[in-house]
N, CA, C and O of each residue as an XYZ file, in Angstrom:
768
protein
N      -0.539      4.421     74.418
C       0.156      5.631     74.007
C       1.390      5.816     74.876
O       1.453      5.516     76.068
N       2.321      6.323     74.176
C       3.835      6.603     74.802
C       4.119      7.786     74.673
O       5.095      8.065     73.976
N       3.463      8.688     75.215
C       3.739      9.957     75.111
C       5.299     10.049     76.400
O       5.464      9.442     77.459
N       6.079     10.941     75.777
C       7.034     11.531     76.648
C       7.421     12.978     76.353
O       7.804     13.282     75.223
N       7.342     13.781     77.222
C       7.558     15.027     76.832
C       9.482     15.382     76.738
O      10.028     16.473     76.577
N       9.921     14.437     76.856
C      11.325     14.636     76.708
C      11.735     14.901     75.594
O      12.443     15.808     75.155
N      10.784     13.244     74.742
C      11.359     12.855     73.971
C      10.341     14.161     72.484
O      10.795     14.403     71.366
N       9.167     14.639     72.986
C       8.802     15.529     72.194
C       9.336     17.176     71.963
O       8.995     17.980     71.095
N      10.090     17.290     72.844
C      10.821     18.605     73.002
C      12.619     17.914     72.492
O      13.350     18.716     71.911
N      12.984     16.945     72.675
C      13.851     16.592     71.947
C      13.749     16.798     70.151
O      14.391     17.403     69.294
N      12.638     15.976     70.195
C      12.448     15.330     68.533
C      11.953     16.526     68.163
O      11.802     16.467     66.943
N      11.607     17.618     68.582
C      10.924     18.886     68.325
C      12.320     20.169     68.305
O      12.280     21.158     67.573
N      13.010     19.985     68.882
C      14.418     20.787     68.922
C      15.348     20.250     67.672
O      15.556     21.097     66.804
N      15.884     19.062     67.487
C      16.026     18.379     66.093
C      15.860     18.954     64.986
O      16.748     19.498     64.329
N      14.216     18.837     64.586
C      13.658     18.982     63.700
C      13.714     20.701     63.187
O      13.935     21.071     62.033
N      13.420     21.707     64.530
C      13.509     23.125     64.762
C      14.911     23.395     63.828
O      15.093     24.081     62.823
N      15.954     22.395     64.763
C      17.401     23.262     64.061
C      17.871     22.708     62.586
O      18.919     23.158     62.123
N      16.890     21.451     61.617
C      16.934     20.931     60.695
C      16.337     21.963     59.929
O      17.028     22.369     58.995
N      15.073     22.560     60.110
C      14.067     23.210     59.036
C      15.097     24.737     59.049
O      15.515     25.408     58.106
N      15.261     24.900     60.499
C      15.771     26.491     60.578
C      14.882     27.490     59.630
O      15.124     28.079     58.577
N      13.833     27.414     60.421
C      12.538     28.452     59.487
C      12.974     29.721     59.405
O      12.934     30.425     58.396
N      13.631     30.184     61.080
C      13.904     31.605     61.356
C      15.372     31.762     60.435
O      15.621     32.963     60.335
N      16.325     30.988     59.794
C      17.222     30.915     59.367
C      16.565     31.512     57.231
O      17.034     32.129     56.275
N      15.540     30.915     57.529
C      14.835     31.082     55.891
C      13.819     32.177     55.751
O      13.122     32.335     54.749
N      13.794     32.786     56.636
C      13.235     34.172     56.269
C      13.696     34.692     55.058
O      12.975     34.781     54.064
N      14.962     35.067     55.100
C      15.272     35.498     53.914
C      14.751     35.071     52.377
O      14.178     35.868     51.634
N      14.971     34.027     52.115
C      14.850     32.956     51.198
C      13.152     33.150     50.969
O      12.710     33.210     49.822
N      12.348     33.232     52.027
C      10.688     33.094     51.970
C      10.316     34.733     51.689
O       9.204     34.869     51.179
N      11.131     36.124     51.960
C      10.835     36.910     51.178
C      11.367     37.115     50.258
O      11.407     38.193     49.664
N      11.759     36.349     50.034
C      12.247     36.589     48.416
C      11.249     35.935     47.254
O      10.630     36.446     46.321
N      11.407     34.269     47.846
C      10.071     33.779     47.132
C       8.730     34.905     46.682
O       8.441     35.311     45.557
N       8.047     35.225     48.059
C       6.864     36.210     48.103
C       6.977     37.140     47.136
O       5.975     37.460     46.496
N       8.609     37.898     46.803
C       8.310     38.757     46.269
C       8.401     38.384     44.340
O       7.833     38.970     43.419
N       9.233     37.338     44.315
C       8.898     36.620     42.928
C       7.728     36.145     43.138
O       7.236     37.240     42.862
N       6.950     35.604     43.340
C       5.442     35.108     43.398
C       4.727     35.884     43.321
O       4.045     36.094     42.318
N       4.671     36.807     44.832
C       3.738     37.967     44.652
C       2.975     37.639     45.677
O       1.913     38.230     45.485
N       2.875     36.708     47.185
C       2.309     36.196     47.814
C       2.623     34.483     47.967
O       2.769     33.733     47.002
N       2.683     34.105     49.294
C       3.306     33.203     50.041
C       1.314     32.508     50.576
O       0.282     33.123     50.841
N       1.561     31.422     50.525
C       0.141     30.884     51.347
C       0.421     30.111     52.342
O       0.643     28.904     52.251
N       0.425     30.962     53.644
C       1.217     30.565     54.401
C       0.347     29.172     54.648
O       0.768     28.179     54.055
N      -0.593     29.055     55.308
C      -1.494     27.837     55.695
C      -0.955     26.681     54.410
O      -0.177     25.737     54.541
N      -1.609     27.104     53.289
C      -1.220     25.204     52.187
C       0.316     25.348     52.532
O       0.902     24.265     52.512
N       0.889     26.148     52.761
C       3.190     26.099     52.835
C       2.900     24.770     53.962
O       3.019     23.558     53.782
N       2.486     25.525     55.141
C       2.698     24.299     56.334
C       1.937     23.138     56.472
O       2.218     22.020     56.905
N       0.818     23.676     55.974
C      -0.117     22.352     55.762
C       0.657     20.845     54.829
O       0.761     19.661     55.151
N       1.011     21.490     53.796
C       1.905     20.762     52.161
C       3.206     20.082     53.038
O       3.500     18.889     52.951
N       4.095     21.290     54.093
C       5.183     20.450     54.571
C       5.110     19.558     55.828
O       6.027     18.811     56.170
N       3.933     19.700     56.492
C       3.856     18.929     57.332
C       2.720     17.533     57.288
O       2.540     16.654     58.131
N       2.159     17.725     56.125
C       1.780     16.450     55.593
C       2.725     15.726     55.109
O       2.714     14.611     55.630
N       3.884     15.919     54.020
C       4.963     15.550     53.821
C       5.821     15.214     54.844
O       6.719     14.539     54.341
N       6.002     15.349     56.066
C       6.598     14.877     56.977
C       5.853     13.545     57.710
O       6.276     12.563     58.319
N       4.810     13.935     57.407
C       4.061     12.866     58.718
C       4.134     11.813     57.445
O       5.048     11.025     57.693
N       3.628     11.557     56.403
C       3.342     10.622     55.480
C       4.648     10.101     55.316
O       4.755      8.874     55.319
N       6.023     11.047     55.122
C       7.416     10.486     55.047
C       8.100      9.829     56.567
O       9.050      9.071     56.766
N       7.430     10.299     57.205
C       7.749      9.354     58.506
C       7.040      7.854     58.513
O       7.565      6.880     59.052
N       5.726      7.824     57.808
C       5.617      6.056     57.604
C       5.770      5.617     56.486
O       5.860      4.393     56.395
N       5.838      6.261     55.512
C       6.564      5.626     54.367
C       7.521      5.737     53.708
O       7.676      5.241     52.592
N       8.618      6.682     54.561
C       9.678      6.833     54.022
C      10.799      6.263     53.345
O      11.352      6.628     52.307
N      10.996      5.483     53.969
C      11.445      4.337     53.739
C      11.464      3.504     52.899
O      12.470      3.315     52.215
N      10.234      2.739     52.742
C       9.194      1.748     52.020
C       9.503      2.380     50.563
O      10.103      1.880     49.612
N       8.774      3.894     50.734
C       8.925      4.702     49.511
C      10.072      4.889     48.773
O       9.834      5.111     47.586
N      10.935      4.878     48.998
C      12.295      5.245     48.856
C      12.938      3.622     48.291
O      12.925      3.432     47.075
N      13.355      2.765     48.997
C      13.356      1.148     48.569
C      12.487      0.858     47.411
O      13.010      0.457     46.371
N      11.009      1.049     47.505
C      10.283      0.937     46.292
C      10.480      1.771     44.669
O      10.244      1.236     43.586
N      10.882      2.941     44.839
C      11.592      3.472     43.880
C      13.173      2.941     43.381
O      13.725      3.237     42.321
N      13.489      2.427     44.027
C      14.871      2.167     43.738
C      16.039      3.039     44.392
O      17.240      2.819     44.229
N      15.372      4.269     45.311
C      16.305      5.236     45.456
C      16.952      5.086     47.307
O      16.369      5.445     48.330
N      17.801      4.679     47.218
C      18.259      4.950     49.082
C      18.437      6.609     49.583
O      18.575      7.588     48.849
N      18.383      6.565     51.072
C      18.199      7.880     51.853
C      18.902      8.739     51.225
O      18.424      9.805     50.839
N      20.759      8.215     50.941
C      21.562      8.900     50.975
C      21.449      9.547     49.265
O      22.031     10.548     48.848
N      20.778      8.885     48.696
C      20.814      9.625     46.952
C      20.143     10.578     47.320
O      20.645     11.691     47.155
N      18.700     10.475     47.980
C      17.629     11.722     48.148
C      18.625     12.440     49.063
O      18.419     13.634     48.844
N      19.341     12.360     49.734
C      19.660     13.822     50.902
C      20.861     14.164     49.785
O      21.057     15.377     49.859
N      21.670     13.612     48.860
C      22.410     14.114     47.833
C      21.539     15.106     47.085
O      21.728     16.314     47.231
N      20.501     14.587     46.210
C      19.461     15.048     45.286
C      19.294     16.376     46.119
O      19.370     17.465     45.550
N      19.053     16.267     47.550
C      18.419     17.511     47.964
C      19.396     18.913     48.881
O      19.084     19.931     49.499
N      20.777     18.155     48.474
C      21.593     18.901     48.700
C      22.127     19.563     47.493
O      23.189     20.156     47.681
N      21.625     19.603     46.257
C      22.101     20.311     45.269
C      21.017     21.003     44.974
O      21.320     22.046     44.395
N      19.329     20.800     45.201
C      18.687     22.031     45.143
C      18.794     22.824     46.543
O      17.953     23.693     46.309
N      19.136     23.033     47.492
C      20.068     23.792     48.455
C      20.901     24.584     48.323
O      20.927     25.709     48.822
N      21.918     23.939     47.422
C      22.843     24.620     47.058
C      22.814     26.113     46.307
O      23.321     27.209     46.544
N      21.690     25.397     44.970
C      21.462     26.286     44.052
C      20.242     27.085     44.699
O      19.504     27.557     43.835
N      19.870     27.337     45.949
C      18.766     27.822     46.483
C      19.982     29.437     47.262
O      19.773     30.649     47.315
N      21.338     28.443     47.781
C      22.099     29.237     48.755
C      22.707     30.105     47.502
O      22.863     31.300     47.750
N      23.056     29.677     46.239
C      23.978     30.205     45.242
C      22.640     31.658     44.551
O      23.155     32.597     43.944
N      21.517     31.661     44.680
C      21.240     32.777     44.816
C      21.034     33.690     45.572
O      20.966     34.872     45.236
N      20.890     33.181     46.873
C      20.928     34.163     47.779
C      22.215     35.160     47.455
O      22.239     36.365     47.206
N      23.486     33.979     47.578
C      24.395     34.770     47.971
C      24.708     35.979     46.605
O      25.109     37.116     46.856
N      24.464     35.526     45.293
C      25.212     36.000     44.491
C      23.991     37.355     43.941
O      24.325     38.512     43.685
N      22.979     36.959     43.889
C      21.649     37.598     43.895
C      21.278     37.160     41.994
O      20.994     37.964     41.107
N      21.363     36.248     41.924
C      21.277     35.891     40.881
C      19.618     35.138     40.567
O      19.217     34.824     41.687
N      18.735     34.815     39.706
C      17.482     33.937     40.039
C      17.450     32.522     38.841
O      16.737     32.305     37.862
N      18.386     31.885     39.369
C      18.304     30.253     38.782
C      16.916     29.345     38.416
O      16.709     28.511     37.534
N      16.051     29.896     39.510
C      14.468     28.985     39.573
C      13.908     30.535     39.220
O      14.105     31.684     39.616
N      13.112     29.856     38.255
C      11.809     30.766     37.319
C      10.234     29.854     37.806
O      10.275     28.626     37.875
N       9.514     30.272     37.974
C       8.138     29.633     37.844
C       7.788     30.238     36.493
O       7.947     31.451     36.353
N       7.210     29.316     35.228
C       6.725     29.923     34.494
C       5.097     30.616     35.341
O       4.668     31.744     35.095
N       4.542     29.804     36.150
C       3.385     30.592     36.422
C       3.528     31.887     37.246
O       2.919     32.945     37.087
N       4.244     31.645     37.945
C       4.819     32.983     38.972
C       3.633     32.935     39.726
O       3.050     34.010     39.590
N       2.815     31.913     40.701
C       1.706     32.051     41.243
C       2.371     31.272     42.224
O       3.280     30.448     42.128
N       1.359     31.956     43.739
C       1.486     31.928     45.411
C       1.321     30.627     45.515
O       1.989     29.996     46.334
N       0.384     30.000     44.683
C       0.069     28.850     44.818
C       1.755     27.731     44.804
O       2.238     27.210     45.810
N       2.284     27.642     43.480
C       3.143     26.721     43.394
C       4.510     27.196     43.661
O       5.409     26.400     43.391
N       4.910     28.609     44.251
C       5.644     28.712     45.224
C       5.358     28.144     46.736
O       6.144     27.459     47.391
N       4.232     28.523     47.086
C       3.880     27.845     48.471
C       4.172     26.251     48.680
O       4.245     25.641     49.746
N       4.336     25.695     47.184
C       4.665     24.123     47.181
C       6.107     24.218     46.949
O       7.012     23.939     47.735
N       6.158     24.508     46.152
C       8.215     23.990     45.344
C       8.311     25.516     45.010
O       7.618     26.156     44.219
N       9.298     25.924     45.773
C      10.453     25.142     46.787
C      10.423     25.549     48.343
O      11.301     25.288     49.165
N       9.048     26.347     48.603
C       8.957     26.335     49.859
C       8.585     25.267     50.940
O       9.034     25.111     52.075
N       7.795     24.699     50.368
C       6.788     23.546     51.317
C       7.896     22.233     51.138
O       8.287     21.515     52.058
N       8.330     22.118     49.519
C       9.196     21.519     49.539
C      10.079     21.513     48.450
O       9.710     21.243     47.307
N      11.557     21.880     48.843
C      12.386     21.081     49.254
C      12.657     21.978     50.779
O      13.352     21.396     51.611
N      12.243     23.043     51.052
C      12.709     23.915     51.792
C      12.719     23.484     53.061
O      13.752     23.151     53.640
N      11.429     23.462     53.636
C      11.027     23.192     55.099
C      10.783     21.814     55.176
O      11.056     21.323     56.272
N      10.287     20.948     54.209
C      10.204     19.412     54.217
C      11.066     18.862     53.130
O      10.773     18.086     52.220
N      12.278     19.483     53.454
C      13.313     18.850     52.839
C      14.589     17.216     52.781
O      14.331     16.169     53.373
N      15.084     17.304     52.454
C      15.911     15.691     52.505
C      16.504     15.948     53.645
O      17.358     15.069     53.759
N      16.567     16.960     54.970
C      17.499     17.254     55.909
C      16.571     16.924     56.698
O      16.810     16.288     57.725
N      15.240     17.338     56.316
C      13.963     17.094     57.931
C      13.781     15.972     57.528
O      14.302     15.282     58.404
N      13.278     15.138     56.579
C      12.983     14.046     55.497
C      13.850     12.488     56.694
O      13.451     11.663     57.517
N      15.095     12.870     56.079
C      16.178     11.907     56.649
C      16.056     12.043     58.307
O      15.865     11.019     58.963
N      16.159     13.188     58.886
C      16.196     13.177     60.332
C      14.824     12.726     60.968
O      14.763     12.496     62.176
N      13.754     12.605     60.168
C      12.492     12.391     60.760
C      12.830     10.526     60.941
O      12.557      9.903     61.966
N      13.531      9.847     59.563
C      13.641      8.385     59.636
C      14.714      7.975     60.692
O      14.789      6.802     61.057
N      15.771      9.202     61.316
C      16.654      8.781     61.981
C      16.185      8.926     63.158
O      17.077      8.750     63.989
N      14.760      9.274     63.812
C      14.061     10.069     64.776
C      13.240      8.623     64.890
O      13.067      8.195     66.031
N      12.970      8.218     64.306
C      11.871      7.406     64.292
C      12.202      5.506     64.405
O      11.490      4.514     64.245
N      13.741      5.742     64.782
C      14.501      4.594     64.863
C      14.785      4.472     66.585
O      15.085      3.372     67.050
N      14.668      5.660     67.461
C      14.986      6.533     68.658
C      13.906      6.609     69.532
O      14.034      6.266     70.707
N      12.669      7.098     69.000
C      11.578      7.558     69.418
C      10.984      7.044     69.433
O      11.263      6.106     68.687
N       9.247      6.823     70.280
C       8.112      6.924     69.943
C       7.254      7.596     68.843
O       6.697      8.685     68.987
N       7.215      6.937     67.885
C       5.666      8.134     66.866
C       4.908      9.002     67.103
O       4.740      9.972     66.364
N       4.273      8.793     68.253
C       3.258      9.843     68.711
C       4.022     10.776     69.182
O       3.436     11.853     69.069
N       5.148     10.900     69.703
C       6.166     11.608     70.252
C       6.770     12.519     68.677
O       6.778     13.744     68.555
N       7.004     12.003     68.136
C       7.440     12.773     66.613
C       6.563     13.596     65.829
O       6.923     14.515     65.094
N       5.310     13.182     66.048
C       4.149     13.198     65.227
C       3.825     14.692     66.030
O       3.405     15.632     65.355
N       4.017     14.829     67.311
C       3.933     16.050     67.965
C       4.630     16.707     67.754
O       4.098     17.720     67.297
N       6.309     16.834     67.839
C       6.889     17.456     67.460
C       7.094     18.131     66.073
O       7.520     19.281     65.968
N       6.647     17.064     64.643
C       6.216     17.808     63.841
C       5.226     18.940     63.680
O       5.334     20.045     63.150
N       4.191     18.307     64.322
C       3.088     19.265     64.376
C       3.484     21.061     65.007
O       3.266     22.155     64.486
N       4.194     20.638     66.441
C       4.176     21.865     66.567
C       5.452     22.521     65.688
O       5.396     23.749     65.760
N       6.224     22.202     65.137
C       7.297     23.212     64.313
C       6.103     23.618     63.103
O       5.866     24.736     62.647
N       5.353     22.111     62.710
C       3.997     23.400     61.612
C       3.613     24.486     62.226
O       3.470     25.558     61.638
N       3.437     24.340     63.292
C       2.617     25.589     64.014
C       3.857     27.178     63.497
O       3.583     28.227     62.915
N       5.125     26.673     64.029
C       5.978     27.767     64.422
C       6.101     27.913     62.895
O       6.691     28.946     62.578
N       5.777     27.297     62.070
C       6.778     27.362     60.294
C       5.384     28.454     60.076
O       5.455     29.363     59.249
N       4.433     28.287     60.721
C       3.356     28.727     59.904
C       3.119     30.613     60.204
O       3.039     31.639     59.528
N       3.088     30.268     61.414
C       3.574     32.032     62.601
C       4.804     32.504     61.439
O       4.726     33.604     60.893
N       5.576     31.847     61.231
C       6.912     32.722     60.818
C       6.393     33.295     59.394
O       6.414     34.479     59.055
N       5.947     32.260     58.678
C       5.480     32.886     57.445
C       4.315     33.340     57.138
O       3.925     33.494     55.981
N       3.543     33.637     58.357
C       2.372     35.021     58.662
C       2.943     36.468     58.451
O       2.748     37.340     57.604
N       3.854     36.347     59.748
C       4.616     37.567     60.025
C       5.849     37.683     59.575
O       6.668     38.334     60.224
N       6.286     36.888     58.035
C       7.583     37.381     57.025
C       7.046     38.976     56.933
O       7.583     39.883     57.569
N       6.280     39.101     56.335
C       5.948     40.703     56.345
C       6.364     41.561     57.181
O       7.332     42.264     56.892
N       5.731     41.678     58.361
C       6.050     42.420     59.565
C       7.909     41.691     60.081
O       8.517     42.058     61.086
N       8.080     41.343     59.742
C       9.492     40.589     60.327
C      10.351     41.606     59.051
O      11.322     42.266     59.422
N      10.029     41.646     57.970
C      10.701     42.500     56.879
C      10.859     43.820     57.040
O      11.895     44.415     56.746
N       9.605     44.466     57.625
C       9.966     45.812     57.644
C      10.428     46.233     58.644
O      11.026     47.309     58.654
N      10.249     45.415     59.840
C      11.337     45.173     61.145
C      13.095     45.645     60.415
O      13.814     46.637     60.539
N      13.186     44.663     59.845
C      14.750     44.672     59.807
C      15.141     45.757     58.190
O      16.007     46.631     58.228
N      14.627     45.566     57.388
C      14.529     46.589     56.304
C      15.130     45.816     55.345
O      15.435     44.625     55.410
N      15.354     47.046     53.937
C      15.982     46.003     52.866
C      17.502     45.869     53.008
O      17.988     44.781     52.699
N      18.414     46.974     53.496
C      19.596     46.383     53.823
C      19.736     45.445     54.826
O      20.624     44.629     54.579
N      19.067     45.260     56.042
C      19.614     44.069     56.926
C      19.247     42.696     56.312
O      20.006     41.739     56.463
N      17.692     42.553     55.382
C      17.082     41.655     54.739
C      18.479     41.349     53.764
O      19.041     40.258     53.867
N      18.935     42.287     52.913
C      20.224     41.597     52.013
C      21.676     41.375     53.249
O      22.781     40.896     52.996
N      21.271     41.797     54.300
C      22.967     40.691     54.887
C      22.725     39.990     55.265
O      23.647     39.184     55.387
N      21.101     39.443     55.933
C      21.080     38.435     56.013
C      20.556     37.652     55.174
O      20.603     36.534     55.687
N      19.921     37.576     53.837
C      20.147     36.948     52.806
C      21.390     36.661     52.649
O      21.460     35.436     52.750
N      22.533     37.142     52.436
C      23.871     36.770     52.486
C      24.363     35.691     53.179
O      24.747     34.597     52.766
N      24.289     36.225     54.481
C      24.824     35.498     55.480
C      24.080     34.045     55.342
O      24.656     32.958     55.296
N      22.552     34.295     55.281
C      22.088     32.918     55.497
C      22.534     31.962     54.695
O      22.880     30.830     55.034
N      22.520     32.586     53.237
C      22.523     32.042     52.020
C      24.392     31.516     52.154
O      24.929     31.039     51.155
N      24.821     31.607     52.860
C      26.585     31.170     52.899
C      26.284     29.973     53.812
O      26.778     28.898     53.470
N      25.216     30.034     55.412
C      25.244     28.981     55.899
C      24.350     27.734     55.019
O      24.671     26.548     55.087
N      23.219     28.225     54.219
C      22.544     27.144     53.694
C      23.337     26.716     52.805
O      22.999     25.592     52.433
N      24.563     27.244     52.113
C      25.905     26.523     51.698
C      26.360     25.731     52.046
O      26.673     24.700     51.450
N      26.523     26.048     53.203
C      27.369     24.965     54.170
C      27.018     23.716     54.150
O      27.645     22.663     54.034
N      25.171     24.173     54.368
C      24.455     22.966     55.112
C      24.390     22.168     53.688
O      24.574     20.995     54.014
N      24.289     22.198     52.844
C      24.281     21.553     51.349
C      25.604     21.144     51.131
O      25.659     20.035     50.599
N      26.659     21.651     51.356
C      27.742     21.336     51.082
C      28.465     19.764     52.236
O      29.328     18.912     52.028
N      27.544     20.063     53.400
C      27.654     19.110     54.720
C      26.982     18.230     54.257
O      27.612     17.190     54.064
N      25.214     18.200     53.805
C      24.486     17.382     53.528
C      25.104     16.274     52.587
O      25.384     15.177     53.069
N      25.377     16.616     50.902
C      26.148     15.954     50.419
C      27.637     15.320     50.670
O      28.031     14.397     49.957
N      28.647     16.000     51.985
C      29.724     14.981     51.795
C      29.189     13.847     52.662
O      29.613     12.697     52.557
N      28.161     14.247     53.593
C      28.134     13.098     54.185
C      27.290     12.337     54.090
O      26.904     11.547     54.952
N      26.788     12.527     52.720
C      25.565     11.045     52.131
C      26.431     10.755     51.267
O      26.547      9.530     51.249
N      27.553     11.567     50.049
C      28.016     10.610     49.071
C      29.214      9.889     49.995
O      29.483      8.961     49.232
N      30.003      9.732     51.008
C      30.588      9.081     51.055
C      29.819      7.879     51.451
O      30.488      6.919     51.832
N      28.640      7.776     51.429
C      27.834      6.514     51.771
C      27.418      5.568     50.275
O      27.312      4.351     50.130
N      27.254      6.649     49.333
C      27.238      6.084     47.838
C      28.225      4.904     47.471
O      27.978      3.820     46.942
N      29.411      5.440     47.909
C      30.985      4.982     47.235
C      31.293      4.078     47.824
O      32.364      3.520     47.584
């Protein structure tokens, strides 16, 4: 075993400012309140199985489909986009016909949200750098923190109320712009 705590508070800081959970508050009460309930446990459980399984077969998986990194972090920079284009505008693009906790807690929270093509890609660029067991920790504990945050979305909501909840829906929803708008220029110029 190669444990290093450097390299797990590294690969764990990374990953922290990739998911930006505390950045998606907004976005996760909003879900809750189209759903009607968030499950927080299957959310982190769903995205951090998806991480650990995409850290050894990411790759493999990806080549075997036919699809390279940079199409998926494209692909997953346009449901981003259209994730940030309602925040900002307050518009609702994604419908669940079921409208159940259940398959919000999967798509688009578990994923594309928190185990998205941004943690997805940085976990394979982590894992070129790192030790595994070293990553494998650091995933684990951001499950921990993804999971705390979306316990206490509730209590974190009535903390800040519904006007600060809509500026920072705003606000966030302009940076998760960004980050979609960043994500894609700098995978399609890898396409071309």
């Amino acid at each position: 075993m190669n444990f290093n705590i450097k390299e797990i508070v590294t690969a764990f800081m990374v990953l922290f400012a990739v998911i930006d959970i505390i950045g998606n508050i907004p976005i996760i009460i909003d879900l809750r309140k189209k759903a009607g309930n968030i499950e927080s446990g299957k959310a982190s459980l769903i995205a951090g199985t998806i991480m650990i399984v995409f850290l050894f077969l990411g790759k493999s998986l990806l080549n075997f489909i036919g699809v390279d990194v940079n199409s998926f972090a494209v692909a997953g920079a346009f449901i981003l986009f259209f994730i940030a284009l309602e925040m900002i505008l307050g518009i609702t693009l994604y419908k669940d016909e079921e409208g159940s906790a259940v398959t919000a807690s999967v798509f688009p929270l578990a994923f594309p949200l928190i185990a998205g093509p941004g943690s997805l890609t940085t976990l394979l660029s982590l894992r070129a750098e790192y030790y595994l067991e070293n990553i494998i920790i650091a995933v684990i504990l951001n499950v921990l923190l993804i999971y705390i945050v979306l316990r206490t979305s509730t209590r974190i909501e009535k903390m800040i109320g519904p006007n600060g909840i809509n500026i920072i829906r705003k606000v966030f929803g302009v940076i998760l712009l960004a980050i979609a708008i960043k994500l894609f220029a700098a995978n399609i110029k890898e396409l071309f």
